[in-house]
N, C-alpha and C positions, 0 to 999 in steps of 0.2 A: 475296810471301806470298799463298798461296790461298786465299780465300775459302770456309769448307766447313758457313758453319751453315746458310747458305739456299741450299737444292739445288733442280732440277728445273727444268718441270715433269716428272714421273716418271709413269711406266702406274703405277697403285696397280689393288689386283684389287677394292678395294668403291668407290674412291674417284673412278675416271674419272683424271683430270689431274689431278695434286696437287706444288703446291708445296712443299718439306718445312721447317720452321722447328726447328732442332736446338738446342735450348737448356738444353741440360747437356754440359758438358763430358766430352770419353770415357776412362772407361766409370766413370762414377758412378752407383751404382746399390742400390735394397733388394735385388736381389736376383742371383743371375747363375749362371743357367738353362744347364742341360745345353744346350740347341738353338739357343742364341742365335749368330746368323750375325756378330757383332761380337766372340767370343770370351768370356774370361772378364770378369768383371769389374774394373777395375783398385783399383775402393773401392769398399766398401760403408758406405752413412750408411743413415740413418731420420730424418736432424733436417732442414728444410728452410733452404735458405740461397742468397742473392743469387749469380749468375753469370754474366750476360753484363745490359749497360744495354738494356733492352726498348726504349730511343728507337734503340739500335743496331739491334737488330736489325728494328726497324719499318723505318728508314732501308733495309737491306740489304736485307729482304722486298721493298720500292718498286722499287729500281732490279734486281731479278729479275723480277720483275712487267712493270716497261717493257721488259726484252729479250726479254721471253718473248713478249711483243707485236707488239713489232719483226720480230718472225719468225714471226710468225703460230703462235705457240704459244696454244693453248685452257686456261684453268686453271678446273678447278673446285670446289679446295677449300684451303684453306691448311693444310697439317697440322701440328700441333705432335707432333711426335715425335724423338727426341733419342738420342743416343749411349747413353745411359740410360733413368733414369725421370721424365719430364717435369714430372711433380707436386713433385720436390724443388725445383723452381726459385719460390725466393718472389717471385718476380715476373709471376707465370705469370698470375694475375688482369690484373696491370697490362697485361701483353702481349697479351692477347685482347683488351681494350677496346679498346686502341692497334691493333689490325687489324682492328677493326670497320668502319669508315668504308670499307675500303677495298671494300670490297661485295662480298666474295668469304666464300662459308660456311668458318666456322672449324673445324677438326674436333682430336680428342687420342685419341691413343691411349697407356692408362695400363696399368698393371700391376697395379694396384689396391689396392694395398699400401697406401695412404695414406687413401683413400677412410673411412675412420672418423675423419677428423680434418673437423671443418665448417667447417673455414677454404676447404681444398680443394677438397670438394662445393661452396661455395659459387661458389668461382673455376672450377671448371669448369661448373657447370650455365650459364655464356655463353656456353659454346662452344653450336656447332651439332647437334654430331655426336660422340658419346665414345663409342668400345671397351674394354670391359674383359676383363681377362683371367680365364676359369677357367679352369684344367685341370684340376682334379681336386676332387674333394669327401672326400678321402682324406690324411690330416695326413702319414702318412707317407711316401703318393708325391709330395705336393707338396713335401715336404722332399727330397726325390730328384730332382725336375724342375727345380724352381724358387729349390734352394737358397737359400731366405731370410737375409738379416741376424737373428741370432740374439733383437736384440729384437722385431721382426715378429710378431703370433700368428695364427694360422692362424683360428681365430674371429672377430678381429677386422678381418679381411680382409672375410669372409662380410658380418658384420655392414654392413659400409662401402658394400658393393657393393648391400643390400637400401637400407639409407638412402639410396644415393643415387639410386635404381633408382626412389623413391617423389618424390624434388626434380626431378629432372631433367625437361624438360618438351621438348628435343629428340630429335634421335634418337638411340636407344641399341641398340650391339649390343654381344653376347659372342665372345669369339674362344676357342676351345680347342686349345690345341695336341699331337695326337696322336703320343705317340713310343712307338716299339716295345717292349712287353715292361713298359712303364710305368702308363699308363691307357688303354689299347685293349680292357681287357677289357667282358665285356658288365654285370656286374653293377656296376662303378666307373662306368661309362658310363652305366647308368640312374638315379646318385644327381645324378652332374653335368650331365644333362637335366631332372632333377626339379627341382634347385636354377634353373638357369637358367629354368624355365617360370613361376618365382615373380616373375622380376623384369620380367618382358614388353619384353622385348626385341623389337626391330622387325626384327633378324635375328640368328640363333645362327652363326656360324663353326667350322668343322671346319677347321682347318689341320694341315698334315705339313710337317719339316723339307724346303724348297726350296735351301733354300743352307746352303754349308759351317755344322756346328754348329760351338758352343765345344767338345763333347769326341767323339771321332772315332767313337768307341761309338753313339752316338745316329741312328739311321736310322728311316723312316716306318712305320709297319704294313701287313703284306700289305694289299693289294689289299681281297680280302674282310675284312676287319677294317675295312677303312675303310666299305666298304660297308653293315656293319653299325651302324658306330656313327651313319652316315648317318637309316638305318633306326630306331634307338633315340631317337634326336634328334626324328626327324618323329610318332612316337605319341605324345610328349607336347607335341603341336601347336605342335612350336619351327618359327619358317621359318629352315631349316638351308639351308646352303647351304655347297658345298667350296670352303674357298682350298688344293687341293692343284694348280692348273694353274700355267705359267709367267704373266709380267703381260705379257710380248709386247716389241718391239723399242723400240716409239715411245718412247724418250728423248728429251728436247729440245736442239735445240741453239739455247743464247743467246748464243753472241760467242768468247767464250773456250773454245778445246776442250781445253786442258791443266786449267784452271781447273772447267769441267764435271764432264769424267771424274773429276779429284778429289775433288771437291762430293759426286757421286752417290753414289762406292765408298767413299766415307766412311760412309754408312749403311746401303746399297743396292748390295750385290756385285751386278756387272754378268756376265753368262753372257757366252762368248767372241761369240759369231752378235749378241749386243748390241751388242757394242763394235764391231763391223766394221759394222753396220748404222749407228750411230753416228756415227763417221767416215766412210760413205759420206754420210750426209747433212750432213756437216760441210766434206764434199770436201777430206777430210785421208788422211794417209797411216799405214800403221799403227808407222813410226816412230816416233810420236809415243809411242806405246804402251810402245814398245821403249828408248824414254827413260828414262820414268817407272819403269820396272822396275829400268835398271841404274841410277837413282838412288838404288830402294830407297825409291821412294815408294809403288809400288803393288809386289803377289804376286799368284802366284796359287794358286790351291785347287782344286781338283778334286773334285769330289764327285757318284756316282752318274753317272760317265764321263761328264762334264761340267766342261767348265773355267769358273774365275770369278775375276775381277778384284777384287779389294779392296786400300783403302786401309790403308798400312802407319798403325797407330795412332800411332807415335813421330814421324809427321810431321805428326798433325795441329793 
């Protein structure tokens, strides 16, 4: 059995080296967004509930951590981010305490959907480093983007994200993610930089679909559109910054490379130039690759004449 909640360490494009700590099971989720590169959602909840033992997965972070060592892999953040939405996991408090010690910054990135509940705000303002998600300041295209769980309210999202925006005493950025034909425009883009310039964010996020979405319709904005909303972003003094580029080859190799590649495409579809770059430094053969496909543990995707590795969800 493979090992696939503690991945990495992974290139992250804000995060340097990041170890990935997955602790929801997949795809449990508020919500389950046209763009999302793990498909559709397999459940949608809103209530929080126990999922994996946080001494487990402390245990399982540790001895990732010692291989990542052993090979002179560099980590510099442990990230809680998950198959899902990482705030359903009621142990989420307990599980950032329990990775304290280990002296490495903790970081989450949320959906934000939960964030009006003060249990949550409370349990996350330990972490180090928390992203939230806006796209849109528009009920009806967030209901299009982001299809929420029907009890989710779009106000009380908002609200969640100011409450916590005023607790929160590390660092916090926004991630927006731009799909074509959705909120690219210029007048939606001025109300979700308005919004965003309220909570002082320490960096605003422009992101475009990079890897295969959940529905096949969903592609990035021209060029200039992205350009623009770049531009929209920086008048109201947000420091905007693009996650539209690739995060680069450096995958880690710690010991096990069947084990690895699983871990990663689990959360983290690998581009093809990835994986060979991967197995070169694993000094593996791409057999191994050619395994896992006709076991029908890994596929692959293709998107924007680009091929990409993901983990078959049925075997994780």
């Amino acid at each position: 059995m493979y090992q696939t909640r503690i991945f990495g360490p992974v290139p992250s494009r804000r995060l340097g080296k990041s170890v990935g700590i997955n602790n929801i099971p997949p795809k449990i989720c508020t919500y389950s967004c046209v763009y999302c590169q793990l498909g559709r959602s397999l459940k949608m909840v809103t209530d929080r509930f126990t999922y994996y033992d946080p001494d487990i997965l402390l245990t399982e972070t540790k001895e990732k951590i010692k291989n990542a060592r052993l090979n002179n892999e560099p980590i510099d953040y442990l990230t809680i981010v998950s198959d899902g939405e990482p705030t359903l996991d009621a142990n989420l408090g307990q599980l950032i305490e329990k990775l304290k010690p280990l002296g490495i910054k903790i970081a989450v990135i949320t959906n934000s959907t939960l964030l009006n509940r003060t249990d949550v705000r409370q349990e996350l303002c330990r972490a180090d480093w928390v992203s939230v998600k806006i796209d849109t300041l528009d009920e009806k295209i967030w209901k299009k983007i982001d299809r929420p769980h029907k009890k989710i309210k779009f106000d009380a999202v908002l609200e969640g994200v100011c409450s916590f925006s005023k607790e929160f005493k590390g660092l916090l950025v926004s991630e927006t993610m731009l799909v074509k034909g959705l909120n690219d425009d210029a007048q939606g883009l001025e109300k979700t930089a308005e919004f965003i310039s309220k909570i002082h964010c320490t960096q605003a996020y422009l992101s475009i679909p990079t890897r295969p979405p959940a529905l096949k319709w969903v592609h990035p904005p021209e060029e200039q559109k992205i350009n623009r909303a770049y531009h929209i972003f920086d008048t109201h003094a947000l420091n905007t910054e693009y996650l539209i580029g690739y995060e680069g080859n450096q995958f880690a190799y710690t010991g096990n490379t069947e084990a690895d590649i699983l871990s990663i495409t689990s959360v983290h579809p690998m581009r093809e130039d990835a994986v060979y770059a991967y197995l070169k430094k694993a000094n593996k053969e791409f057999s191994i690759i050619e395994k896992l496909l006709s076991e029908k543990k890994l596929f692959v995707s293709t998107y924007n004449n680009k091929r990409f590795y993901l983990r078959t969800l049925k075997h994780l």
